[in-house]
C-alpha positions in Angstrom: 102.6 125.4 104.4 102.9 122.0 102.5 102.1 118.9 103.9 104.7 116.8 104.0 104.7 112.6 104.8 106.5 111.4 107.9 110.6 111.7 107.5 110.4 107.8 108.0 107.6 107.5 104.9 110.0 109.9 103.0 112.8 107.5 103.9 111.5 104.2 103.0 109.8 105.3 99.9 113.3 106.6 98.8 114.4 102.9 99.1 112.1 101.0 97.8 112.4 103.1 94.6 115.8 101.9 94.5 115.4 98.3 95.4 112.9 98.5 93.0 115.3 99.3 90.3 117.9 97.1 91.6 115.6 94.1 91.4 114.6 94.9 88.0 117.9 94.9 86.7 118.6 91.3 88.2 115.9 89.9 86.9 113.5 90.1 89.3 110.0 89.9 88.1 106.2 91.1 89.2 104.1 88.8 91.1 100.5 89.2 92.3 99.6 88.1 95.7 95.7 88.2 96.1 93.9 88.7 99.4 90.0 87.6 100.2 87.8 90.4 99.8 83.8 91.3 99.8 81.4 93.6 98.2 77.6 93.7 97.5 75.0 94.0 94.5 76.4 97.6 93.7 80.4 97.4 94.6 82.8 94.6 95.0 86.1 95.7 97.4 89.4 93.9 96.2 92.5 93.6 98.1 95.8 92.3 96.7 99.5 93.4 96.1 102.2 93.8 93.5 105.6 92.5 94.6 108.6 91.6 92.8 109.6 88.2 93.0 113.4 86.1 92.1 112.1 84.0 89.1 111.0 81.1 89.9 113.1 77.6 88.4 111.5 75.2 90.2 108.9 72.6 89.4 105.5 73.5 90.0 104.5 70.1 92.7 108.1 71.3 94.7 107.4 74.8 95.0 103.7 73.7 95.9 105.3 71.6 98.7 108.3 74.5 99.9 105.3 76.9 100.3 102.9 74.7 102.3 106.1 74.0 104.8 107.9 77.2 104.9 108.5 79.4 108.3 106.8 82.4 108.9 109.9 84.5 108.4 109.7 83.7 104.5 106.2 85.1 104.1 108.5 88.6 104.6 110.5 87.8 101.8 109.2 90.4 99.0 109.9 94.1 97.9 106.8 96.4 97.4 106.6 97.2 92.9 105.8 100.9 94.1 102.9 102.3 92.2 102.6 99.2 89.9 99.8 99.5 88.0 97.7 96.2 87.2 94.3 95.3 85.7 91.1 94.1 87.5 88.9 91.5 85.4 85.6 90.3 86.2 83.9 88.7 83.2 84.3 91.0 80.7 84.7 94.1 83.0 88.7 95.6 82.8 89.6 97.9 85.2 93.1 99.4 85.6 94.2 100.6 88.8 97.0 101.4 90.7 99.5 100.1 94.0 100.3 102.2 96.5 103.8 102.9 98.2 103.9 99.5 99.2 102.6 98.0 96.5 99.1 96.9 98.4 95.5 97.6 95.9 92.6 98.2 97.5 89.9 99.1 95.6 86.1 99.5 95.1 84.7 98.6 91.7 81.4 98.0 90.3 79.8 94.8 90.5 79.0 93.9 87.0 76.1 90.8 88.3 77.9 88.9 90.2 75.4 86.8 92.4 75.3 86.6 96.2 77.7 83.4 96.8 81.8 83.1 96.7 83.4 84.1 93.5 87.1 84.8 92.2 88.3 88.0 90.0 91.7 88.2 88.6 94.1 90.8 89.0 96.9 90.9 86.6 100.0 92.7 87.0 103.1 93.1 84.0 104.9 90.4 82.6 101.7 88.1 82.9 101.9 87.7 86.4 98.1 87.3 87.5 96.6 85.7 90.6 92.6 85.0 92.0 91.0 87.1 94.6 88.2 85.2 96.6 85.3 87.6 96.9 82.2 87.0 98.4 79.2 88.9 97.4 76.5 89.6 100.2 72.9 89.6 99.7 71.0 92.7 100.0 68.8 91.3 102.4 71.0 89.8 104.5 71.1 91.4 107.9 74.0 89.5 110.2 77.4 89.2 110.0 80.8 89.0 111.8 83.7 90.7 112.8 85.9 88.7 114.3 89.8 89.5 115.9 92.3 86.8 115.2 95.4 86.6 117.9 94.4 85.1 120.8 90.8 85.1 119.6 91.1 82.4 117.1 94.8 81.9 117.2 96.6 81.5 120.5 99.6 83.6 119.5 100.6 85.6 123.1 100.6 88.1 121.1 100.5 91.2 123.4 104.7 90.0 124.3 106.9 91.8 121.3 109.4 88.8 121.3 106.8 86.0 121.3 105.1 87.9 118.7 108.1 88.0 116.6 108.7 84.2 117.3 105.4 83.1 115.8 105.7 85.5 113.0 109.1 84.8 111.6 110.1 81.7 112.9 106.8 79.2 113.7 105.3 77.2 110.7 101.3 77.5 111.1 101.2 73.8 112.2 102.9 74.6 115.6 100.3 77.4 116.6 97.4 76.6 118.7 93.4 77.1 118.3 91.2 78.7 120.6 89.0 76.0 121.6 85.8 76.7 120.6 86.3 79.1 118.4 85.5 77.4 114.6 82.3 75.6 116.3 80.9 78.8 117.3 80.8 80.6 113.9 80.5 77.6 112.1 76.7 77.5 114.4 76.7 81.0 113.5 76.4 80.1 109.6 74.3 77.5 109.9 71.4 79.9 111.0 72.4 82.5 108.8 73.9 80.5 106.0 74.7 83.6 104.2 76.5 85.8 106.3 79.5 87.5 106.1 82.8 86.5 108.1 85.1 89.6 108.3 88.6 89.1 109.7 90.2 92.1 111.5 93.5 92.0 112.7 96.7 94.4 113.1 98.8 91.5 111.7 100.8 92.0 108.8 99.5 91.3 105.2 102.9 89.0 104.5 101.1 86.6 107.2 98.3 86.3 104.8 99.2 82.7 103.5 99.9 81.1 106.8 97.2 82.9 108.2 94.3 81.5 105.7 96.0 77.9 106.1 95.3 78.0 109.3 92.0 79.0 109.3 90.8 76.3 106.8 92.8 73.8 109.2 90.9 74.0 111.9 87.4 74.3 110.5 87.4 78.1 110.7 84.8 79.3 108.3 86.4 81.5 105.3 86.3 85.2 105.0 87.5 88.4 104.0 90.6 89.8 105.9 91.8 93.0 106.9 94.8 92.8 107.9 97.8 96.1 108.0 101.4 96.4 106.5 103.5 97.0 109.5 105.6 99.9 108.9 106.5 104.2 108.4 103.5 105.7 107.8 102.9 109.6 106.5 102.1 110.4 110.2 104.5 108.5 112.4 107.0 105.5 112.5 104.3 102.8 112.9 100.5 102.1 112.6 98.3 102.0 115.3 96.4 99.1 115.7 93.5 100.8 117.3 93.0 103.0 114.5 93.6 100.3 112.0 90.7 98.9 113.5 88.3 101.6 114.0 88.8 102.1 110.3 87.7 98.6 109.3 84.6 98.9 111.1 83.7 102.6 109.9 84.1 101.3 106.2 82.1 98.0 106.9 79.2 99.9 108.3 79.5 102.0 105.4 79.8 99.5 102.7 77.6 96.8 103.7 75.1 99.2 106.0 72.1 96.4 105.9 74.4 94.0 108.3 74.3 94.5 112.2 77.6 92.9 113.3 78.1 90.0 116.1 81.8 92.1 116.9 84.5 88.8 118.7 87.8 89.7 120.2 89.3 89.1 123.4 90.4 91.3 126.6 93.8 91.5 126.0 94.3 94.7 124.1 91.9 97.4 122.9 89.0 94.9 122.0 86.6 95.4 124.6 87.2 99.6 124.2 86.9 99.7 120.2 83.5 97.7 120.3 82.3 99.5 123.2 82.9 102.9 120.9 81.6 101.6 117.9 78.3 100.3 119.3 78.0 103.5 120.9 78.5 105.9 117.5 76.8 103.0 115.3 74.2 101.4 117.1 72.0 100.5 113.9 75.4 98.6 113.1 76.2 96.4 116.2 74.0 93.3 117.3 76.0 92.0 120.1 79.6 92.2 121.4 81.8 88.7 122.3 85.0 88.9 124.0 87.3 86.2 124.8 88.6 86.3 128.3 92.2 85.4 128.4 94.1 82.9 131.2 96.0 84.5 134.0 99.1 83.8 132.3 97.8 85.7 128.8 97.1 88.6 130.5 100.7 88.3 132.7 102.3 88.8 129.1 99.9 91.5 127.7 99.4 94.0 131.1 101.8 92.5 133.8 99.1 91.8 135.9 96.6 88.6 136.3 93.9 89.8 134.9 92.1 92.7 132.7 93.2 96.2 133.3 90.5 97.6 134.3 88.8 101.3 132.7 87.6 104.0 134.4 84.2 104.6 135.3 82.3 106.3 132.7 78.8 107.3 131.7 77.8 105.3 128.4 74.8 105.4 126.5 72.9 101.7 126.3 74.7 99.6 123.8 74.3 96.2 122.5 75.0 93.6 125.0 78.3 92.1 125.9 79.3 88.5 126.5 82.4 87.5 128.0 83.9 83.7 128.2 86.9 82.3 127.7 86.4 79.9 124.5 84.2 79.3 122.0 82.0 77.0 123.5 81.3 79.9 126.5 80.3 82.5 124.4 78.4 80.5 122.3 75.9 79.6 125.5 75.8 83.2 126.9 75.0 84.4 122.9 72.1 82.1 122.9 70.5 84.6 125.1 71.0 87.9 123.4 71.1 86.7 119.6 
């Protein structure tokens, strides 16, 4: 019997196709939204997506200035170009590839010589629409790196409650959220003894929050890195992604891609954090050098469990893993890491 996507996938893909067209026709155009991405001396992994876009009248330094002070609920504002296909340039290396559904690229391609450090490819899309993807290429002999969570382990978002969540996503500039205390010291220590390591961002936000997200970051001292973020969403298995998986994913493919690293993995206790790392260090423990988990307040873990504090899980034989610290900011887990880095 045929496999067939999700009714929901089938549904939405249906749409899109027509939006698409729509668009088109009113003179809608392509425009290339680029994501941060990594890679090593033999592959580079780029992220980005094709949307279509109203054209754009107004002055560049006004447009500059809308975009540094819109609300979250404007980062939404885009239609995926289904299956736009766009080019890949790194020096004089072309490579032409192609979106998915939604219009996200995500891709491995060769490394042509591009030296351990930060550097930017461009991915063009039709109609001269083009944009930069930050990439940073890790050194073969580099050994430590982070994975790091980003609600309510850098960004104090309450996520875990659906209509806070949905205020601070649609509605909050990033000025108005809050930093984790702590938190931008600690990996900014980090990188000073392992000047250079990789900074992996993994998150079940949505990729629209990209912008806001990176602004943010570079706000409030938090080193720069790749991101993995998810398109929220029909998927061609269910209504909506599961944030666990999305996860377990990321780290499968990092310990896959770069498999010289052994990750420091940061979260916090108020989702599946603390479970996810435990697995992982359990099936990769060549990959994992120490666990940190935020603790969150009494009244974090009121909106995430309904109780006052972690749920806890049942009792169960495990196999020794790397160690676990727990604290509740930066500052914490940077004293108990002292101890097990």
């Amino acid at each position: 019997m045929e496999s067939r996507p999700f009714i929901a996938a089938r549904v939405e893909d249906r749409l899109n196709a027509a939006l698409n067209k729509l668009l088109v026709r009113r003179g809608w155009q392509e425009s290339v939204v680029a994501y941060s991405g990594f890679g090593n001396g033999e592959h580079i992994r780029v992220l980005a997506r094709i949307v279509l876009r109203p054209s754009n009248k107004l002055g560049i330094v006004q447009a500059a200035t809308e975009l540094m002070h819109q609300r979250g609920w404007r980062n939404f504002i885009a239609a995926p170009s289904v299956g736009a296909k766009a080019t890949v340039v790194i020096g004089d290396q072309r490579m032409v590839v192609r979106a998915d559904r939604s219009g996200y690229i995500d891709v491995r391609v060769h490394n042509p010589g591009l030296a351990p450090g930060w550097h930017h490819v461009v991915v063009e899309g039709r109609g001269g629409a083009s944009a930069h993807a930050p990439i940073q290429v890790i050194d073969s002999e580099e050994t430590f790196g982070i994975v790091s969570d980003l609600d309510d382990t850098i960004i104090s978002t309450w996520l875990p409650r659906p209509l806070v969540a949905a205020w601070n996503s649609f509605v909050l500039t990033e000025q108005a959220r809050q930093a984790v205390p702590g938190m931008a010291r600690l990996y900014q220590q980090l990188l000073e003894q392992h000047p250079g390591a990789p900074v992996i961002y993994v998150s079940t936000g949505a990729w629209n929050t990209y912008p806001m997200v990176s602004r943010f970051l570079a706000r409030h001292g938090v080193p720069k890195g790749a991101m993995l973020l998810t398109d929220w969403g029909p998927t061609n298995t269910g209504w909506f992604r599961k944030g666990a998986d999305h996860k377990r994913m990321c780290l499968r493919e990092l310990a896959r891609d770069l498999p010289n690293i052994r990750w420091l993995l940061v979260g916090d206790d108020g989702q599946h954090d603390p479970e996810l790392y435990a697995e992982f260090a359990s099936l990769q423990p060549a990959h994992v050098r120490a666990r940190a988990i935020r603790q969150l307040s009494p009244g974090e873990h009121a909106l995430a469990h309904g109780t006052l504090s972690e749920v806890p899980s049942p009792q169960r034989w495990e196999p020794e893993t790397a160690p676990e610290v727990r604290a509740p900011d930066g500052d914490g887990l940077a004293d108990k890491l002292r101890h097990v880095l």
